[in-house]
N, C-alpha and C positions, 0 to 999 in steps of 0.2 A: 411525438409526445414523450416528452420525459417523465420521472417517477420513484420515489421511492417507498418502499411498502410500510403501512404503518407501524407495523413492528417486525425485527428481527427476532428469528426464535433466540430468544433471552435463557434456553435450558430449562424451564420450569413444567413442560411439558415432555413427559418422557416417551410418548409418543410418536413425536417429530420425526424427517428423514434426517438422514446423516450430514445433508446438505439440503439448504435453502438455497431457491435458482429466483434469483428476478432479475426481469428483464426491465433495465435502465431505461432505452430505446431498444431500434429492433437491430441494433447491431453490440451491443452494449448490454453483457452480462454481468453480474453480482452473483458472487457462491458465499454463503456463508456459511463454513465447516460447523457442526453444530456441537455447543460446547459441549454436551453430552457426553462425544466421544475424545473431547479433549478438551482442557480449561480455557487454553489459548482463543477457542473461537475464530479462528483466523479469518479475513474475509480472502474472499480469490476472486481476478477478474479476467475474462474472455473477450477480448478484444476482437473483433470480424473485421474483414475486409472482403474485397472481392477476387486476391487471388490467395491470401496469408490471414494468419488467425494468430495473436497473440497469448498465452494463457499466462498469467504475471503471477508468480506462485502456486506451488501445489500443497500444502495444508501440510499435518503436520505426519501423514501418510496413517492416521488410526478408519479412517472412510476412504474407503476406493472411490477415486477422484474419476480415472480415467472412462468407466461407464455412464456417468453425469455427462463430460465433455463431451464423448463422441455422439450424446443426444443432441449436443444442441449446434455441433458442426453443421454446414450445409456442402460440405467438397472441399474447402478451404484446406491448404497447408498448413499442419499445424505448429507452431514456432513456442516452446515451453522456455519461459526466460522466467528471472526472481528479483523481486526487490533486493534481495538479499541475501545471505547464505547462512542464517541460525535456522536451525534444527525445524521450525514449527513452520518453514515457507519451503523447504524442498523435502518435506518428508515423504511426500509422493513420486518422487521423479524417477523410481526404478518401473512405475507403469508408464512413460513415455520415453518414445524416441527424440531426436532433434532439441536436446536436454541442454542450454546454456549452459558453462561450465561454471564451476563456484568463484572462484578466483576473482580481483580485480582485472587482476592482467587477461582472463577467460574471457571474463565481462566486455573488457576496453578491446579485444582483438575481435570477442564476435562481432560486436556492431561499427567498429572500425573508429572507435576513441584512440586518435594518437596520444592526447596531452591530455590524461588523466588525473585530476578531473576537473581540469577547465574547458573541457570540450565537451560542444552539445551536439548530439549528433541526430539523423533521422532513420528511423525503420516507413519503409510504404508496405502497407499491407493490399496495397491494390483499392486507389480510389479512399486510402482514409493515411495519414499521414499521423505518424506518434513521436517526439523529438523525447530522448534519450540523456539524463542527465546527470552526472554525476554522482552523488551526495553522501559521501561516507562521515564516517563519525559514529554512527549508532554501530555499522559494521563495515568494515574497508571496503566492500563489494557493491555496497550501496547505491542504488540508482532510483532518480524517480522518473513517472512517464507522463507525459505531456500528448493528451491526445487535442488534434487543432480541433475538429471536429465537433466535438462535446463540448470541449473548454473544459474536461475535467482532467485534475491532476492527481499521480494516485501516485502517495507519497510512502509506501508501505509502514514503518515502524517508526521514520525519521519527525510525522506529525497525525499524527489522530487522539482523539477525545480517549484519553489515558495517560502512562506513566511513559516519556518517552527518555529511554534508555541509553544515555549517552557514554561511550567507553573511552571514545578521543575527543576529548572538549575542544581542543582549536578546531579539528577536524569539524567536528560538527557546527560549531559557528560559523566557519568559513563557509560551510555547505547550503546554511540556510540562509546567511543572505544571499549566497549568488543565486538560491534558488527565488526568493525574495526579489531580487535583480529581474532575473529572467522574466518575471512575471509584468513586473514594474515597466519593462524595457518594449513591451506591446504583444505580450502573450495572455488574454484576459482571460481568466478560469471564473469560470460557473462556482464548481464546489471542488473544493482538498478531500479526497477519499482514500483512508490509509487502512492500514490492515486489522488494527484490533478496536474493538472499545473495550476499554477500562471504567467510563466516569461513569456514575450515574446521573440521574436529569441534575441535581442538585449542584450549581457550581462551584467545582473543584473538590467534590467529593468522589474517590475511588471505590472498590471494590476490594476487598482483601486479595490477597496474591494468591491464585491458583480457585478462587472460588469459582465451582461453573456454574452457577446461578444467577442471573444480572439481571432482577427484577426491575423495572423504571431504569432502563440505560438512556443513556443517551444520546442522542443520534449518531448516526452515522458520518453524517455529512459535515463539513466545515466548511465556512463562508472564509473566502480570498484574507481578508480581514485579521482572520486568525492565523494567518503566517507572518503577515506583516508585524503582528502583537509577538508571533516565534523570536522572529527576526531582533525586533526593537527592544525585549527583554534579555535577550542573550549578550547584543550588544552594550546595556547597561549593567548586565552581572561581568563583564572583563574576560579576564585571562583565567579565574579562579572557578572554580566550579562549584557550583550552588543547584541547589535544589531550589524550585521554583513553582508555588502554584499559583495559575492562572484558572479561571473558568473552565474552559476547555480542555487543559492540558497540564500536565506537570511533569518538568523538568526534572530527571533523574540521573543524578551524576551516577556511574560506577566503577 
């Protein structure tokens, strides 16, 4: 059974842990660092297998990550990799060993990307199979992960319900359709799950920059749908770069 919990702690409770643990299914964790102890909110996920354990980000290192994870370990190897290398996704990583390195070229040499970033590659965590895939643009290092399993795609900062931060406009058009492709090409994803919310339920309404209060946010999860809408909007904005709001999402040149 699958699941997402009705609400993330949105900050407004100052009581909360430092981290929100749900479990997706029973291999299939959700961290969500709590804004509390930083505005970012970042989410984190633990990937199980049965001989390897993926963790895809570690927060922005202000909550000790590492005594959460080795709760919810059952013997697995544990493999720390990142969507990406800005400050709020490897702030934790001096409490783990077996630390992907920042770099693209880190990225492309751990998981064995010759032709970066047209190459899609595989991690087997033992019994669960995640395909590896390029997508810089927001930040050169940029990867998203493709678990077959779930059908879920966790796209860290490149697309979630918020302000998505683009630095290399071609880079990142070219990223998203071939992420768009891949999908298209007979990889069918469930939901797009990326690392922050931004929007509130209201569409295309944000959050002020740095607020960690996000009363009525808006979900977590994106339907397949709303990459395709990524895809087909960036496409019709060109070569130039524009700022763009959709429901879901908006488009942040910088």
């Amino acid at each position: 059974m699958t699941s997402f919990p009705e609400q993330w702690d949105d900050g407004t409770d100052p009581a909360g842990p430092a981290h929100q643990i749900h479990w997706y299914d029973d291999r299939t964790v959700i961290i969500r660092q709590a804004l509390r102890t930083n505005f970012e909110g970042p989410f984190i996920y633990l990937l199980l297998g049965t001989e390897r354990a993926l963790l895809l980000d570690t927060g922005t290192g202000d909550a000790k990550l590492r005594p959460v994870v080795d709760r919810l370990l059952s013997g697995q190897r544990l493999i720390v990799a990142h969507t990406h290398s800005h400050g709020d996704h490897i702030g934790g990583d001096a409490e783990f060993e077996d630390v992907v390195g920042k770099s693209a070229e880190d990225v492309a040499m751990y998981f064995g990307v010759d032709d970066w970033p047209n190459d899609v590659v595989q991690l087997d965590l033992g019994d669960r199979v995640l395909d590896i895939i390029p997508i810089p643009g927001h930040h050169a290092s940029h990867i998203a992960v493709y678990d077959r399993t779930t059908r879920l795609l966790f796209s860290g900062d490149s697309l979630y319900p918020g302000r998505l931060y683009v630095f290399d406009w071609p880079a990142f058009r070219a990223s998203v359709s071939r992420l768009a492709d891949f999908v298209a090409e007979g990889n069918p994803v469930e939901w797009v799950l990326g690392a922050h919310i931004e929007l509130t339920a209201r569409p295309g309404e944000d959050y002020e920059m740095g607020e960690d209060k996000h009363p009525g946010e808006h979900v977590l999860q994106l339907a397949p749908a709303v990459l395709s809408e990524l895809a087909e909007v960036l496409e019709e904005a060109g070569t130039e770069p524009a700022r763009i709001v959709r429901d879901d999402f908006i488009v942040y040149p910088v």
